[in-house]
Each structure stands twice: as structure tokens, then as C-alpha cells.
C-alpha positions as CSV (number, residue, x, y, z in Angstrom):
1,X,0.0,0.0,0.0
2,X,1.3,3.6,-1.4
3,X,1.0,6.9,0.7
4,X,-1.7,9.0,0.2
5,X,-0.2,12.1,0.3
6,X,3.4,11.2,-1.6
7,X,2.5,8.1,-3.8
8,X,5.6,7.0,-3.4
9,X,6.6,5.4,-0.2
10,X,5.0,2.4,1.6
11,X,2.5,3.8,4.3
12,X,3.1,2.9,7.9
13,X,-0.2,3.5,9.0
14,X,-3.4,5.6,8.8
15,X,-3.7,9.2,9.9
16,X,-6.0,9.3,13.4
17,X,-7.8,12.2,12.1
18,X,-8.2,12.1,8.5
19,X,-7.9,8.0,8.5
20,X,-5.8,8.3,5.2
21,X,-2.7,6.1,4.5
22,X,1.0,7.6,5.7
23,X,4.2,6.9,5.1
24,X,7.1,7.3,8.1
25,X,7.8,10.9,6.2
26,X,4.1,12.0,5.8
27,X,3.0,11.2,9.1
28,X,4.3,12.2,12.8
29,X,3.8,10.0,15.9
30,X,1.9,12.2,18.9
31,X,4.8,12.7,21.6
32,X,1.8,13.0,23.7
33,X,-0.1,10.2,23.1
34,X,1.3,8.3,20.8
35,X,-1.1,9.1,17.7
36,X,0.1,9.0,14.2
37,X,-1.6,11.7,12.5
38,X,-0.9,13.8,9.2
39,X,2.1,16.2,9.7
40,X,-0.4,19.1,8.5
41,X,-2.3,18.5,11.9
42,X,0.8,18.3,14.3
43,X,1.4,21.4,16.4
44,X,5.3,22.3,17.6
45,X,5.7,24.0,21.0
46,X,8.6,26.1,21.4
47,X,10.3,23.5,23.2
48,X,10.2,21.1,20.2
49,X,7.5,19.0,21.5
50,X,5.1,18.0,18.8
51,X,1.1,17.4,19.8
52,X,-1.7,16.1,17.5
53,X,-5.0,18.3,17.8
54,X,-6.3,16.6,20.9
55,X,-3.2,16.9,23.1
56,X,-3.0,20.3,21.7
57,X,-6.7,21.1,22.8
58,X,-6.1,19.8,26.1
59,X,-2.7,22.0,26.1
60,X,-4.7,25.1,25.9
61,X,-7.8,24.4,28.2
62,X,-4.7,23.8,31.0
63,X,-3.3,27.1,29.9
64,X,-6.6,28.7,30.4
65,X,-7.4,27.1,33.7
66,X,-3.9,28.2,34.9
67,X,-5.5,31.9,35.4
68,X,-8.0,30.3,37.7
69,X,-6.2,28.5,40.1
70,X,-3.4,29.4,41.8
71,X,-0.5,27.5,40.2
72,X,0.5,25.7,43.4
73,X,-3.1,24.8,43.9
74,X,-3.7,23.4,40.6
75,X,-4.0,19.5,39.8
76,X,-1.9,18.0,37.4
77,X,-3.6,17.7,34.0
78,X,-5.2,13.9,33.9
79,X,-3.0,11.4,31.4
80,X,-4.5,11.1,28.1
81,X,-3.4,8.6,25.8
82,X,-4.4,8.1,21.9
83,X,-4.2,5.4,19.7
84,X,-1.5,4.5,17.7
85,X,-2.5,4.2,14.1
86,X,0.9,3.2,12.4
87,X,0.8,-0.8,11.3
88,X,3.5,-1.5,13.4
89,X,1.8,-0.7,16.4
90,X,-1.3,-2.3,15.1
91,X,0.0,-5.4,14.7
92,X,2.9,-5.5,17.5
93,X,0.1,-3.8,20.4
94,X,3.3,-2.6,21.4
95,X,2.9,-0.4,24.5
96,X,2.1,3.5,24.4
97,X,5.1,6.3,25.0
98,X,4.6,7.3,28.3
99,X,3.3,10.3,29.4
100,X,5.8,13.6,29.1
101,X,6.2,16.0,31.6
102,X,3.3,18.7,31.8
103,X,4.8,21.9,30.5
104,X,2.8,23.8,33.0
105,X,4.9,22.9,35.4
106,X,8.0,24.2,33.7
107,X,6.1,27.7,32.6
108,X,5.5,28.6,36.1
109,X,9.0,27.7,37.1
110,X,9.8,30.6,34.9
111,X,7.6,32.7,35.7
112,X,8.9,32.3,39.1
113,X,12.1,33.1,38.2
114,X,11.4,35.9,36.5
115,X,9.8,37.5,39.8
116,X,12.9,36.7,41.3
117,X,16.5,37.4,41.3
118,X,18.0,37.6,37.7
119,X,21.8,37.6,36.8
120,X,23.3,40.7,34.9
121,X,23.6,40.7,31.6
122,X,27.1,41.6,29.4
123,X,25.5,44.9,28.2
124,X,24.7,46.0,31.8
125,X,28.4,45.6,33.0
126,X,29.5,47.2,29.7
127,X,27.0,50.3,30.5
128,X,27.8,50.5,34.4
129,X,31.4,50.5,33.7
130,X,30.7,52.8,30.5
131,X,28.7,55.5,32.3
132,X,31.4,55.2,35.6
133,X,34.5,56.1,33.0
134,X,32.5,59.3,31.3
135,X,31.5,60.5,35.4
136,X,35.1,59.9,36.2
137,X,36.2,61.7,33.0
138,X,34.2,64.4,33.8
139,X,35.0,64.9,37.3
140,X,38.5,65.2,35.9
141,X,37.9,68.0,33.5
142,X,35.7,69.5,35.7
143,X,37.6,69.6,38.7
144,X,41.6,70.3,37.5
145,X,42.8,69.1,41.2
146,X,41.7,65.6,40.1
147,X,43.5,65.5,37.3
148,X,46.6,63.9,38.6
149,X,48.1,62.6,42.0
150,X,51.7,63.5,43.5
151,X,53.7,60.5,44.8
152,X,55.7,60.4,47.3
153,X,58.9,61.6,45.2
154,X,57.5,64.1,43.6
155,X,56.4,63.2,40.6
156,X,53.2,63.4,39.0
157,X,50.2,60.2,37.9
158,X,47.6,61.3,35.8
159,X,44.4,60.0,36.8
160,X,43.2,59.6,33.5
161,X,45.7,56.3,33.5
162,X,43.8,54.7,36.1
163,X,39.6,56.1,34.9
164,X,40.5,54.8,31.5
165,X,40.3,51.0,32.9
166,X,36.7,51.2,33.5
167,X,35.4,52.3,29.4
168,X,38.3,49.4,28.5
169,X,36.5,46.9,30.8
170,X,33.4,47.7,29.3
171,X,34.3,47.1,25.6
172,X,35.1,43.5,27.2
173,X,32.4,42.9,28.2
174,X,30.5,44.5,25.2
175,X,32.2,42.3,23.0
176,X,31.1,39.5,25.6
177,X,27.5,40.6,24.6
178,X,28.6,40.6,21.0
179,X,30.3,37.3,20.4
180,X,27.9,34.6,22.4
181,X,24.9,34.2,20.7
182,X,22.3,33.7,23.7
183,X,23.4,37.7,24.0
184,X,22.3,38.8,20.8
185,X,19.4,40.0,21.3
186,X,21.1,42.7,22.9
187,X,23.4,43.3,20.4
188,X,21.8,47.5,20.0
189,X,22.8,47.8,24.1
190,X,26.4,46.6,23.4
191,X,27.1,49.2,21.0
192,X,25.5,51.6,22.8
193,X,28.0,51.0,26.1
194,X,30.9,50.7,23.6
195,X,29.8,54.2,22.1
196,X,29.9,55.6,25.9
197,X,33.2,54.2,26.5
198,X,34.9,55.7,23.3
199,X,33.8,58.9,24.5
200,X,34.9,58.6,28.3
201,X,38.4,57.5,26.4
202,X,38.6,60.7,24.3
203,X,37.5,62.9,27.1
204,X,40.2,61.3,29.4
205,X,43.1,61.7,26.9
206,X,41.5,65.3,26.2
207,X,41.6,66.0,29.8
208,X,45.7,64.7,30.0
209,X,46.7,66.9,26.6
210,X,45.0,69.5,28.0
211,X,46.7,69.4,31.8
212,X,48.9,72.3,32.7
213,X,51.2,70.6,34.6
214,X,51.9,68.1,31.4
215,X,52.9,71.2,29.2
216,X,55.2,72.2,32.1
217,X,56.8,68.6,32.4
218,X,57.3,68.8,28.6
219,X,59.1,72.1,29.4
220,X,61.0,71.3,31.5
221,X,62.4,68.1,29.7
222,X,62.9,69.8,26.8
223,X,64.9,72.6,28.6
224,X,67.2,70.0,30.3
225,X,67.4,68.1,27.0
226,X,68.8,71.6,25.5
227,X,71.1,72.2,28.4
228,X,72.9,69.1,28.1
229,X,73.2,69.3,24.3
230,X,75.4,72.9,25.5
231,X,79.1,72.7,25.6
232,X,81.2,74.3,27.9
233,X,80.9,77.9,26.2
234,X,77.5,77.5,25.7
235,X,77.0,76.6,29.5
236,X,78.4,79.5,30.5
237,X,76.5,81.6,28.6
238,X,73.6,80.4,29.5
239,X,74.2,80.6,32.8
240,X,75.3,84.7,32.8
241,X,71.8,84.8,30.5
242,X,70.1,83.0,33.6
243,X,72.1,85.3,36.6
244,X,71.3,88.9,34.5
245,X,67.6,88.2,34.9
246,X,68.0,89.0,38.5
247,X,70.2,91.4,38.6
């Protein structure tokens, strides 16, 4: 016997709903209840499982019954089994698929969880640290006595060496959130923090070109670099040059 819908294959069995012959390519067991039906009237959930119309029927009055109990009140959904319409199980009686775990159960596992605590993702770090580095940057331009720290010998750290940490940690993690694909859906967020970091860089380096205590340090190096290019003559005359101005 040919398949009804290909007219090419052997058929397997009969459809439960439409009773016409299948083949194993035309026709798709229940994971339900074990029903081989027509793949036109098999229904996918999101989690892969395929149901004929009955299970899928019963999948819905559950849903809608969900909204009048409270979930932990609720009984679990009676087990329903269908027949088996492929040959082989006609002729074998071999014993139904069991029962698979009511999906209910799972949905209001997540929608506990998302009433609950829920890790930070990728884009959040990258924005945190991304908004922190722009604050810091403008604290720095803002307020010129933040723009460097004297050590203990005298010489001078830009703070701008130690703000610009936070927009590079959060172009790692941006590119955390851009990489992994369970983050792509917030791909636009990424960007965005990576956008906020390149500007908290170029304020920070705008704020250390812009120092006066960096043009008097390049002063100064560029004075002693002149003085010990002098020779001897030149020394000395530089030195009467320096002792006439306060005279």
C-alpha cells in the first residue's frame, strides 16, 4: 500500500484524524499520546514537542485554567493517551510512550524566576562601567585638582591612567555581549555602552593633553634636554643669561 499524500513510499499507518494512509515521512507520531496523524495537523511548541489536535486542545484548556487557580493549587492535567494508528503498532500492540512531563509545570518555574533574582547581563556591566568612566572623566575636566596625583617623590600620575580601565572593561564585556549568541538579542545595548566608553576615552586623553602641569613637564624636559646638548661655552652663557635676569 502507497502513501496518500506522496504516492511514493509504503505507508506505515493511517492518519487518526483524517484515517488516510501515511508513510514514516508524511506522518508524525503524537509525543503525547502516541497518535500517528498527518504532519499538516501536528502542532510544535517552542520546546520542540510535537502534539496532534487533541493533546494540543487539552494544552490550551490547561493554559486557560492556569489563570483560575493558583498554580500551586492546581492539579496536574489527567493522562490522556491516543491510539496508535501506524501498522507497526497495530500489529505489535506494542505499548504507548509514556506520558511527558506537563509543561505547566515548567512555565511557572519561569515565571517564578522571573519574579525573582535575575543575573546581569554583558550589556549591563559594559553600560555601568561605561557611564562610571564618562563620570570619572568628567570629574576630571571638571575639577583640575583631580586630574593627577603627587607620589611620594615628587612626581606626577595622571588620573586619567587609572579612569580609562573602567570604558576598557566595558568594551570587554561589550564584546562579551557581542560574540555569544544567547546575547544577541542585545546586540543595539552593546554598542550603545561601547559608544559611551569611546567617549569617556577621548575625554580622558582630552583632559591629559590638555593638563597644565603636562605642558610644564614637557618644558621642562625639553629645557634639560637643550642644556645638556650645551658645551662648555654655551654653559656659560647660558648661565650669565640665567644670573642677568636678577640682577
Amino acid at each position: 500500500m502507497e502513501c496518500s499524500k506522496c504516492n511514493f513510499r509504503s505507508a506505515i499507518g493511517y492518519c487518526g484524524i483524517t484515517h488516510e494512509l501515511l508513510c514514516e515521512e508524511c506522518g508524525v507520531h503524537c509525543d503525547q499520546c502516541g497518535m500517528f496523524v498527518g504532519a499538516e495537523h501536528v502542532y510544535e511548541t517552542r520546546k520542540g514537542v510535537k502534539l496532534c489536535p487533541k493533546c494540543q486542545d487539552e494544552r490550551r484548556a490547561r493554559k486557560s485554567d492556569k489563570h483560575k487557580k493558583h498554580p500551586h493549587d492546581r492539579e496536574p492535567a489527567p493522562a490522556q493517551k491516543g491510539s496508535d494508528t501506524s501498522l507497526a503498532a497495530l500489529e505489535s500492540e506494542a505499548p504507548l510512550p509514556g506520558e511527558l512531563e506537563d509543561e505547566e509545570v515548567a512555565a511557572d518555574e519561569v515565571v517564578l524566576s522571573r519574579s525573582g533574582y535575575r543575573k546581569w547581563q554583558p550589556w549591563q556591566f559594559s553600560m555601568l562601567l561605561a557611564v562610571f568612566g564618562v563620570i570619572g572623566a568628567t570629574l576630571i575636566i571638571v575639577f583640575p585638582s583631580f586630574r593627577g596625583i603627587t607620589l611620594g617623590d615628587g612626581s606626577y600620575f595622571p588620573m586619567a591612567y587609572i579612569v580609562v580601565f573602567l570604558p576598557i572593561l566595558a568594551f570587554v564585556w561589550a564584546f562579551i555581549g557581542l560574540t555569544y549568541a544567547k546575547f544577541w538579542e542585545d546586540r543595539e545595548k552593546c554598542l550603545a555602552s561601547s559608544g559611551l566608553g569611546i567617549l569617556a576615552i577621548i575625554m580622558l586623553f582630552g583632559s591629559w593633553f590638555t593638563d597644565p602641569v603636562r605642558y610644564v613637564e614637557q618644558q621642562t624636559e625639553i629645557a634639560v634636554k637643550t642644556r645638556d646638548d650645551m658645551n662648555s661655552k654655551e654653559l656659560d652663557q647660558w648661565r650669565e643669561g640665567v644670573l642677568d635676569r636678577y640682577r
